[in-house]
N, C-alpha and C positions, 0 to 999 in steps of 0.2 A: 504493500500500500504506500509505504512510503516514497520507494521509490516511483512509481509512479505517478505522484506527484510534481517531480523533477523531468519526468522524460517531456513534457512540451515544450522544455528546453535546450533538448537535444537539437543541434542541424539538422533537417529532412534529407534523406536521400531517395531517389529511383531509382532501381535496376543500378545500383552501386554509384550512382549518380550524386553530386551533394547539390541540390537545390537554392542554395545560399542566394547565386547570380540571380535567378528567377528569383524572391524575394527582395534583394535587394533592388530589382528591376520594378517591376509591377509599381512603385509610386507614382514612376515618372510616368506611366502608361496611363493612369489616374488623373494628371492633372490637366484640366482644360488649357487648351494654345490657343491664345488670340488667331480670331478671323479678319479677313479682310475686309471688314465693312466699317461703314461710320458710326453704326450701334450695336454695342455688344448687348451681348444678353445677362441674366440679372449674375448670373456665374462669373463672366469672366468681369463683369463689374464689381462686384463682391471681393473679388481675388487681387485685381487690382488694386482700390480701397484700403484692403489687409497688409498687402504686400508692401504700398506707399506709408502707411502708417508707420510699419513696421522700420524700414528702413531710416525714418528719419527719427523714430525714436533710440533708434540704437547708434546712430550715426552723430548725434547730437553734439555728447559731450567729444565727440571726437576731433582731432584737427584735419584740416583737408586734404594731408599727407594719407589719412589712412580713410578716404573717401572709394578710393581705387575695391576693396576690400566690401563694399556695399556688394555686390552682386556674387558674392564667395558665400556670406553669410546669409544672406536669404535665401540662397537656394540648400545652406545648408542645413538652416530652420525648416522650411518647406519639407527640405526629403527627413528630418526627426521626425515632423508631427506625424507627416504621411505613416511612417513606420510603427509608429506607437499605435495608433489610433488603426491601423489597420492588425494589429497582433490583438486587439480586443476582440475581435469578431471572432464568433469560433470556428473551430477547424485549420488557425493560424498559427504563423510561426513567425516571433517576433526577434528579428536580428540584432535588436539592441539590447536584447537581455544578452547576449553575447558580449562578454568582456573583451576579448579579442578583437573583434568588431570597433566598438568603443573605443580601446585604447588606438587603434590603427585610425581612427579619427583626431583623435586630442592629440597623439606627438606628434605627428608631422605641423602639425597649425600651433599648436605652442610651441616647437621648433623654430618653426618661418618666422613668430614675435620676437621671438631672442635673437636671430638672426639679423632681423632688421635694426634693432635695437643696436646691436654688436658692431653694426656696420654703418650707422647713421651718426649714431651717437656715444662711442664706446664708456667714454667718462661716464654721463650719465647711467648709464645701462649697466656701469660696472657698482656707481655708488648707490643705486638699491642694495647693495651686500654689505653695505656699512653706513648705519643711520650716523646724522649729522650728531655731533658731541658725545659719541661714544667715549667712557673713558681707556685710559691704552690697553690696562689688564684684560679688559673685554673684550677687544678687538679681534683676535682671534678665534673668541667662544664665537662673535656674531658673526665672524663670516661664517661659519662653519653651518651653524645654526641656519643660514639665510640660502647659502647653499642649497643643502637640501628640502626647504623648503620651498624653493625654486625647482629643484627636478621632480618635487612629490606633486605639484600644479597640474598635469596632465592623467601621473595616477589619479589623482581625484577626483578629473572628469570623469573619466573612462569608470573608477568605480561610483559613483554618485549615480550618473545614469544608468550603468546596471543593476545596483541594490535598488534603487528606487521602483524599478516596472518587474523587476523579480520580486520583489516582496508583495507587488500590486496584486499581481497574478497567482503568486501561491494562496494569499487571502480569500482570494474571487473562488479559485477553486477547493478550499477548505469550506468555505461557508456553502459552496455550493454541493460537495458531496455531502456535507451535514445536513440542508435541507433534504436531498433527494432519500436520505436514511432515514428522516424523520417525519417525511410526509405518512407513510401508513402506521407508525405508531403514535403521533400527536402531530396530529394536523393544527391547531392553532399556533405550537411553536413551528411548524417548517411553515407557518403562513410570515411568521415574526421574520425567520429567518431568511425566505426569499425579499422580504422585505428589505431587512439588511443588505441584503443582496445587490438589492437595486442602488440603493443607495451609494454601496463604497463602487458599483461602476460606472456612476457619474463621478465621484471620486478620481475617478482611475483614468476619466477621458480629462479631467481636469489636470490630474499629476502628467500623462503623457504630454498637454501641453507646457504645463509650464517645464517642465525638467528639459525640452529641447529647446524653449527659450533661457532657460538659464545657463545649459550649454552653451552656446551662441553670445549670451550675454559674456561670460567669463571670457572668453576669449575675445570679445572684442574688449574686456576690460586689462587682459597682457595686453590687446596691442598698443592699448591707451599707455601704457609706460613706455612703448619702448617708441613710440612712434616723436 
């Protein structure tokens, strides 16, 4: 039983096939492409709307050096949500509870902040590792300290986004074999329970969104330092 709990987040395979490509495909197949006319429909106006909001709230505090970087991050919000919100459907399989996955997103793009950082600006980008009036005996504790605090930034992503939609889903489906066990011996609690039910997965379309905006957001806030 228990394990069986964990296999919906196994990779899918066919005929020894890993499925991942197709999963990770299927978003972009999903989202409406503007047509050639003078009026869209209420979709790709919506999407629009979302999409322009979006970018100049995140693009805000930013300076115009790292304006370039607006069209990286929204499609890389776009294809989070797309992924989250579609592993809630059943019969899914959702790639971002995939750690691997994750982190193969967060290092390379907190790579490329520090990089630019490195290259732009090396002074500054070197004295985040040593706050202003440290005294000298400390000097050493805080690089060291800031350091790895610095290379832990990507771990973080990668696991923040995966504990968060892993814990979503083993929940959904605890409470959900609980009601299905308890519907014929006390029906008024698995009526409690599917109730619960409903509830943690508007929950759960709510955490899938914010957790690939705050992805998104964190990293546009490296590249606010290094930019």
């Amino acid at each position: 039983m228990t394990l069986s709990f964990f296999d919906q987040f196994m990779s899918p395979f066919y005929l020894g096939i890993p499925l991942m490509a197709l999963a990770l495909s299927l978003p972009w197949i999903l989202l409406p492409s503007p047509q050639g006319r003078w009026l869209n429909n209420r979709l790709i106006t919506a999407q629009s709307w979302f999409i322009g909001r979006f970018t100049q709230q995140l693009m805000s505090p930013l300076s115009p050096g790292a304006y370039k970087w607006a069209l990286l991050f929204t499609s890389l919000m776009l294809f989070l949500i797309s992924l989250n919100m579609l592993g809630l459907l059943p019969y899914t399989f959702t790639p971002t509870t995939q750690l691997s996955l994750n982190l193969g997103l967060a290092v390379p793009l907190w790579l490329a902040t520090v990089i630019i950082g490195m290259r732009n600006q090396p002074t500054i980008a070197l004295g985040h590792l040593l706050p202003e009036g440290t005294p000298a005996p400390l000097i050493p504790v805080l690089i060291i300290i800031e350091t790895i605090s610095l290379f832990i930034r990507p771990l973080a992503l990668g696991v923040r986004l995966t504990a968060n939609l892993t814990a979503g889903h083993l929940l959904i489906q605890l409470i959900a074999s609980a009601a299905f066990v308890l519907m014929p011996l006390m029906p008024a609690v698995a009526i409690l329970t599917s109730t619960l039910l409903l509830l943690l997965t508007l929950l759960e379309i709510a955490v899938a969104m914010i957790q690939a905006y705050v992805f998104v957001l964190l990293l546009s806030l490296y590249l606010q330092e290094n930019v």
